[in-house]
BANU-847907 format. One record per atom (N, C-alpha, C, CB): atom name; x, y, z. Coordinates in Angstrom, 1 decimal. Each point is the difference from the previous one (the first is absolute). Glycine has a CB too. Example, Ala and Ser with C-alpha at 12.3 -4.5 7.8 and 13.67 -1.06 7.14 Angstrom:
('N',(13.2,-5.7,7.8))
('CA',(-0.9,1.2,0.0))
('C',(0.9,1.2,0.0))
('CB',(-1.9,-1.2,1.2))
('N',(1.5,2.3,-1.9))
('CA',(0.9,1.1,0.0))
('C',(-0.8,1.1,0.8))
('CB',(1.2,-0.6,-2.2))
***
This chain:
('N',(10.0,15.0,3.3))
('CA',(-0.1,-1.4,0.2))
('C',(-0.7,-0.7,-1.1))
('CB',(0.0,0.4,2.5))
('N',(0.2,-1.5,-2.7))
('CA',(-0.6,-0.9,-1.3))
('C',(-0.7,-1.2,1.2))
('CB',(2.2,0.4,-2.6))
('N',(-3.3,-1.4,1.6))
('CA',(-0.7,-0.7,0.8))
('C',(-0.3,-1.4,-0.5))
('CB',(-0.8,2.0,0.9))
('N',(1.2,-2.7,-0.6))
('CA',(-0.4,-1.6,-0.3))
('C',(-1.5,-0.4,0.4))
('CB',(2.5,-0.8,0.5))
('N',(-3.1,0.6,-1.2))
('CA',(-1.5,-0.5,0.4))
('C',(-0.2,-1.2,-0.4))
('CB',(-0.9,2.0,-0.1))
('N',(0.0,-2.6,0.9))
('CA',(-1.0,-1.4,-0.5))
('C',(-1.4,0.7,0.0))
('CB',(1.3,-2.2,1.3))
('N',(-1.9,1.5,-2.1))
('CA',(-1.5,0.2,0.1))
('C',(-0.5,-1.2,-0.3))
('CB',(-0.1,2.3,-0.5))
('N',(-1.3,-2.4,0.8))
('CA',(-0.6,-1.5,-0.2))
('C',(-1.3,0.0,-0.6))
('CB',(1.0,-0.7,2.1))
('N',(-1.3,-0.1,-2.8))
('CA',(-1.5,-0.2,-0.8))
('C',(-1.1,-0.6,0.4))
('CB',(1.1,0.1,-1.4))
('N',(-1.5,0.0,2.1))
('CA',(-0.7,-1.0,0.5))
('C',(-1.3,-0.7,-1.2))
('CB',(0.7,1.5,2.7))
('N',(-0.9,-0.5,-3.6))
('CA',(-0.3,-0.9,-1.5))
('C',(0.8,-1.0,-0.6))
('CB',(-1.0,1.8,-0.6))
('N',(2.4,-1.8,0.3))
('CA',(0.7,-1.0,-0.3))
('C',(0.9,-0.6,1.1))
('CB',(-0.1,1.0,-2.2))
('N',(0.2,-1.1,3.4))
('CA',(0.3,-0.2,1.3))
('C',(1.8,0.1,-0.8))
('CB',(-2.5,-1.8,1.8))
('N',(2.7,2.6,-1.8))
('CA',(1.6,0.4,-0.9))
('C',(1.2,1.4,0.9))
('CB',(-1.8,-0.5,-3.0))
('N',(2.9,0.3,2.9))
('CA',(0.3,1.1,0.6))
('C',(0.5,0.5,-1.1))
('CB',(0.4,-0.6,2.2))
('N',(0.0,2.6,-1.9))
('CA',(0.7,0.3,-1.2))
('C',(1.0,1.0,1.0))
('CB',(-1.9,-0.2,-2.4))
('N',(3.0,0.1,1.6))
('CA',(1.4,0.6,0.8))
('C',(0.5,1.4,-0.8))
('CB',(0.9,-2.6,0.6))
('N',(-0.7,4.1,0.2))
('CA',(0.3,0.4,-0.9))
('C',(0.7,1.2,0.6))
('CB',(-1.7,-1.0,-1.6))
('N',(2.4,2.5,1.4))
('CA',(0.3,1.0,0.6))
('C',(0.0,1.0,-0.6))
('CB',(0.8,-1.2,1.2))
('N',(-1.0,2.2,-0.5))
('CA',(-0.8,1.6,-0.4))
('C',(1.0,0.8,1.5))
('CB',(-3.6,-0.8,-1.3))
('N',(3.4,2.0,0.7))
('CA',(0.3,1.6,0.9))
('C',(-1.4,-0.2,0.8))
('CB',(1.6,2.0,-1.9))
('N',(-2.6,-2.1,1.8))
('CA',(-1.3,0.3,0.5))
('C',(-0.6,-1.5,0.1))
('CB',(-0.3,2.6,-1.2))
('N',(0.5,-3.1,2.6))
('CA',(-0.8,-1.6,0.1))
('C',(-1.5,0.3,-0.3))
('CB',(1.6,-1.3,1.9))
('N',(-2.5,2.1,-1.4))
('CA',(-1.0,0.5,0.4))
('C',(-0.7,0.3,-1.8))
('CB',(1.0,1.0,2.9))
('N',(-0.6,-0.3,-3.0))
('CA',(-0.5,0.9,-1.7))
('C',(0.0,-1.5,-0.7))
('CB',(1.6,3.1,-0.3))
('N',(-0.4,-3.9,0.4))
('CA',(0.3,-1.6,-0.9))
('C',(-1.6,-0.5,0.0))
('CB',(2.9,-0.9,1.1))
('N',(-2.9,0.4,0.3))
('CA',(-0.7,-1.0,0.5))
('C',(-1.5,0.6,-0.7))
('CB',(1.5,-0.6,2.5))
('N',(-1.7,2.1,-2.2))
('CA',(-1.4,0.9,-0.8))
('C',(-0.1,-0.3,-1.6))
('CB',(0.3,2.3,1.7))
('N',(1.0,-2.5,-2.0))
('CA',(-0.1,0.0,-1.7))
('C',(-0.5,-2.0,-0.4))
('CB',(2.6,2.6,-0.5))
('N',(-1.6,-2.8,1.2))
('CA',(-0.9,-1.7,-0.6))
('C',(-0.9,-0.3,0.3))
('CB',(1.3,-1.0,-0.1))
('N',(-2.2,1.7,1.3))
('CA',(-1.6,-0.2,0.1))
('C',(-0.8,0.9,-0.9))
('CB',(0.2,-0.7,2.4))
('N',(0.3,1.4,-3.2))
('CA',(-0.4,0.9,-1.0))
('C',(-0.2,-0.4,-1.6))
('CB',(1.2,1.3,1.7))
('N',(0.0,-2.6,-1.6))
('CA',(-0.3,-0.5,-1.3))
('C',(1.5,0.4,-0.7))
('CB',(-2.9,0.4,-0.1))
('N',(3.6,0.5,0.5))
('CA',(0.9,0.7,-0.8))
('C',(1.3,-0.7,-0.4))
('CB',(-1.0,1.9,1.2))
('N',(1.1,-2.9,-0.5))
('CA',(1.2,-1.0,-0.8))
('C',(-0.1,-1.1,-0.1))
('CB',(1.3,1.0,0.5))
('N',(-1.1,-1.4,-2.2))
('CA',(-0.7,-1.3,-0.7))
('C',(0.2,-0.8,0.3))
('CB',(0.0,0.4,-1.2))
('N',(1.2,-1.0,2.3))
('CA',(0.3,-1.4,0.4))
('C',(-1.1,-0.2,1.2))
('CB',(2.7,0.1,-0.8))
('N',(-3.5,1.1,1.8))
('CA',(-0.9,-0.6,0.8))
('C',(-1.2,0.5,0.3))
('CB',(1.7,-0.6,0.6))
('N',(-1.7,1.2,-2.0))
('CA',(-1.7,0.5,-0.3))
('C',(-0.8,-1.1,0.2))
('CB',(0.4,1.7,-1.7))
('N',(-0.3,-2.9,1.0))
('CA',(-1.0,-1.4,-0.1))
('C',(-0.1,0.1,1.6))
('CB',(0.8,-2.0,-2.4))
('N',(-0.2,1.7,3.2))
('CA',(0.0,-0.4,1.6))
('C',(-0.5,0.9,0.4))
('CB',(1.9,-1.2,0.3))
('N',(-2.1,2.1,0.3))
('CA',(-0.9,0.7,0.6))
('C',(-0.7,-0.4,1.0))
('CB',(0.0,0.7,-1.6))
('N',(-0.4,-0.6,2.4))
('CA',(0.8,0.9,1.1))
('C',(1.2,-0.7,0.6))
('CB',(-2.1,1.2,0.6))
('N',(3.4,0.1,-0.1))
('CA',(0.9,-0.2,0.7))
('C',(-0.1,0.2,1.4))
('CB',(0.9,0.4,-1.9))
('N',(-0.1,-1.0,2.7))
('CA',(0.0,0.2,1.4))
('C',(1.6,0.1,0.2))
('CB',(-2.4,-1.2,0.8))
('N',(3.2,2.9,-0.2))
('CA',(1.2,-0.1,0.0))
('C',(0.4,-0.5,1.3))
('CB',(0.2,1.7,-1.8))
('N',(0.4,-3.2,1.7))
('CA',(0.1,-0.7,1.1))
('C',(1.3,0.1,1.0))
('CB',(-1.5,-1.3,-1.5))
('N',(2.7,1.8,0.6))
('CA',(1.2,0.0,0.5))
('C',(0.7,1.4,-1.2))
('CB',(0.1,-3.2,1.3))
('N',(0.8,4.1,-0.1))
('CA',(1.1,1.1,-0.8))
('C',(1.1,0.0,1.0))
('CB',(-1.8,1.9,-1.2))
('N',(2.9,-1.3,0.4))
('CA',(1.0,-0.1,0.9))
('C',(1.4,1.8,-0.9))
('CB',(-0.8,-4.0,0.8))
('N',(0.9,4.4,0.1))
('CA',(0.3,1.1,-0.6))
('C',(1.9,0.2,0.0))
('CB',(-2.8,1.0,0.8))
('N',(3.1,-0.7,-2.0))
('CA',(1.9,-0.2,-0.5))
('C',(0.4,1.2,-0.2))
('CB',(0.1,-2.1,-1.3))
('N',(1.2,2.1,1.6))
('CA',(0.7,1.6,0.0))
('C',(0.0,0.5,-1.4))
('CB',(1.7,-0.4,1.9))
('N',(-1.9,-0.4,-2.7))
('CA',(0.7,0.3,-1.8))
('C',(-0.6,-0.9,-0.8))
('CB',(2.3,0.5,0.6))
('N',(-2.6,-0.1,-2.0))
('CA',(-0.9,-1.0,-1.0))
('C',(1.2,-1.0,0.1))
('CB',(-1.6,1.7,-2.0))
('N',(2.3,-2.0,1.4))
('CA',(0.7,-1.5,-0.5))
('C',(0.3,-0.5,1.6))
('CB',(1.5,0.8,-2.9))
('N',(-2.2,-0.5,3.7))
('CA',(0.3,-1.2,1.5))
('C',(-1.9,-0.5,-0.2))
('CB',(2.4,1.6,2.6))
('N',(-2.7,-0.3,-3.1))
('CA',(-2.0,-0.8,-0.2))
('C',(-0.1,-1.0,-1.1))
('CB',(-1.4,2.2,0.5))
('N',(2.1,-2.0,-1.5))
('CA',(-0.4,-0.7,-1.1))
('C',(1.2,-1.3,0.0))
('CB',(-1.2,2.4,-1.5))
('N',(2.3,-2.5,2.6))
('CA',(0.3,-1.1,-0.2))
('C',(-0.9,-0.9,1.2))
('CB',(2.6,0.8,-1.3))
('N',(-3.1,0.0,2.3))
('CA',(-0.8,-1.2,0.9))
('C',(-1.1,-0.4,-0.7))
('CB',(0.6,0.8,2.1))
('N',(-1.5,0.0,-2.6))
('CA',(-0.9,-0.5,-1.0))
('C',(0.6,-1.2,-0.9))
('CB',(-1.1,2.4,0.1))
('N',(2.0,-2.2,-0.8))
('CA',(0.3,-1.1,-0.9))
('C',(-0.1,-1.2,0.7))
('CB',(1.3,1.4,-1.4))
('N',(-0.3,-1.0,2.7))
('CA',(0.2,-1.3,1.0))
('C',(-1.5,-0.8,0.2))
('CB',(2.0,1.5,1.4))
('N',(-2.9,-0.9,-1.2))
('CA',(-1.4,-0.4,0.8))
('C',(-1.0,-0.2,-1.3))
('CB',(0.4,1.5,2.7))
('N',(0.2,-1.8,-3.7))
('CA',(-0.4,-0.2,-1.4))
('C',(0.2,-1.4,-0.1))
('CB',(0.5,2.3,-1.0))
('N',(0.9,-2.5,1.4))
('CA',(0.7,-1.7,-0.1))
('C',(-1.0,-0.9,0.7))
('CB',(2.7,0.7,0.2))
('N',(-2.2,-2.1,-0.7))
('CA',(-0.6,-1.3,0.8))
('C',(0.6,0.5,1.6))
('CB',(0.4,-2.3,-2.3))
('N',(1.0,2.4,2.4))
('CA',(0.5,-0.1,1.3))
('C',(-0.5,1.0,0.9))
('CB',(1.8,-1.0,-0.9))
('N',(-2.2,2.4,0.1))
('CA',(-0.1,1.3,0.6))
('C',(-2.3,0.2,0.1))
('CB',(3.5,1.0,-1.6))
('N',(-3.4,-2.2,0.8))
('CA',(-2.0,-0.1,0.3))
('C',(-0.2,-0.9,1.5))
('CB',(-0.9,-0.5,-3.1))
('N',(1.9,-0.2,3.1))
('CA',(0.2,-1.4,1.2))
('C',(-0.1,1.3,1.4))
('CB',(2.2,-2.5,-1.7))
('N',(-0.8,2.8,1.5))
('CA',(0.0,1.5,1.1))
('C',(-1.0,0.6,0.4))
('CB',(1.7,0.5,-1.0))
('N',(-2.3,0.1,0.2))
('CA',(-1.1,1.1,-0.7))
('C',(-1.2,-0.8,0.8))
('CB',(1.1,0.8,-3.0))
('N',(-1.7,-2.0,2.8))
('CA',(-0.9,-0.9,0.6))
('C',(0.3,-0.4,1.7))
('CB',(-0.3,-0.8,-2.6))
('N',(1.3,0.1,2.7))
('CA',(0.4,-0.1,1.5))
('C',(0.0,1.6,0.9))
('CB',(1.8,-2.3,-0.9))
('N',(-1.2,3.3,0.2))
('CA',(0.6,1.1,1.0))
('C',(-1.0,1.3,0.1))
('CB',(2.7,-0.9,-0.6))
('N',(-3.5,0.9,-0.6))
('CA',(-0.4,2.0,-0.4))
('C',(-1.3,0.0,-0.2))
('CB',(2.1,0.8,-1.5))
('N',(-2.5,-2.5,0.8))
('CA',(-1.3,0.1,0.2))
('C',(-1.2,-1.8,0.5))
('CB',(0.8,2.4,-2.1))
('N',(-1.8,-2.5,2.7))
('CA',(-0.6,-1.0,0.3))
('C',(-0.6,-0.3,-1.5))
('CB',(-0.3,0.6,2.6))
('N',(0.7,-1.2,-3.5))
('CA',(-0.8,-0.2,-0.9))
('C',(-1.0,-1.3,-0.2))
('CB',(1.6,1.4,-0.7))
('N',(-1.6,-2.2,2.0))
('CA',(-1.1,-1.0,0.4))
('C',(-1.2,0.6,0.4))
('CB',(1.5,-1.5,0.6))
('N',(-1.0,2.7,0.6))
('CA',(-1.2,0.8,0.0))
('C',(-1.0,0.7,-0.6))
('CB',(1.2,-0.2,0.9))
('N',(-0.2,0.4,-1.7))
('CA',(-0.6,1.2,-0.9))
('C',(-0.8,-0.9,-1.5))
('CB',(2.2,2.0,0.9))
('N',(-1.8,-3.3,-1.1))
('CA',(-0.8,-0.6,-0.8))
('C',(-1.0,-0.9,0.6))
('CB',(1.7,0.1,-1.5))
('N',(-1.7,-0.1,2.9))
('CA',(-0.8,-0.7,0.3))
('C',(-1.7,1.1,0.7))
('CB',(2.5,-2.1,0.4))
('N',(-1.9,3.1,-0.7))
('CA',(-0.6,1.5,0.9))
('C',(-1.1,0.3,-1.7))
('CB',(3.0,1.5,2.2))
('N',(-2.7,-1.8,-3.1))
('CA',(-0.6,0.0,-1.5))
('C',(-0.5,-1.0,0.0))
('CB',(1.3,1.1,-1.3))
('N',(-1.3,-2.7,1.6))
('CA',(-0.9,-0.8,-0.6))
('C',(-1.2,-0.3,0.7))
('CB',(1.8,-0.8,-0.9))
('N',(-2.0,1.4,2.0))
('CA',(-1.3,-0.5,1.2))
('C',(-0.9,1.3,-0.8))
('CB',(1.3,-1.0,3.1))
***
């Protein structure tokens, strides 16, 4: 199974979208520092996964939830992201 993930920063109140064989090990490595796009952000909170029969069905929903239309989705349906920026600023 392959895995679509969100994770959240609550340093840059940002989401990041992405998919791995291993959601778990993923989620361990970007609080680790280990990949350059979300080393600065630190710490992650893996807020939403969703698990696909086959890489190219993970990596085209990811692309999807990458888009304007597919962030819109992504915000209304998978994650609270009022909550979750309002859960960082108090």
């Amino acid at each position: 199974m392959y895995y679509v993930y969100i994770l959240y920063s609550s340093k840059s109140r940002d989401f990041y979208y992405g998919y791995t064989l291993d959601v778990v090990k993923r989620a361990k490595e970007h609080n680790k520092g280990l990949s350059k796009a979300t080393k600065p952000y630190i710490p992650w909170k893996l807020v939403w996964y969703c698990a696909f029969e086959n890489k190219k069905l993970a990596k085209d929903f990811e692309r999807y939830i990458k888009t304007g239309s597919g962030k819109a989705f992504t915000y209304k349906r998978l994650v609270n992201s009022e909550v979750l920026k309002k859960d960082v600023s108090g």
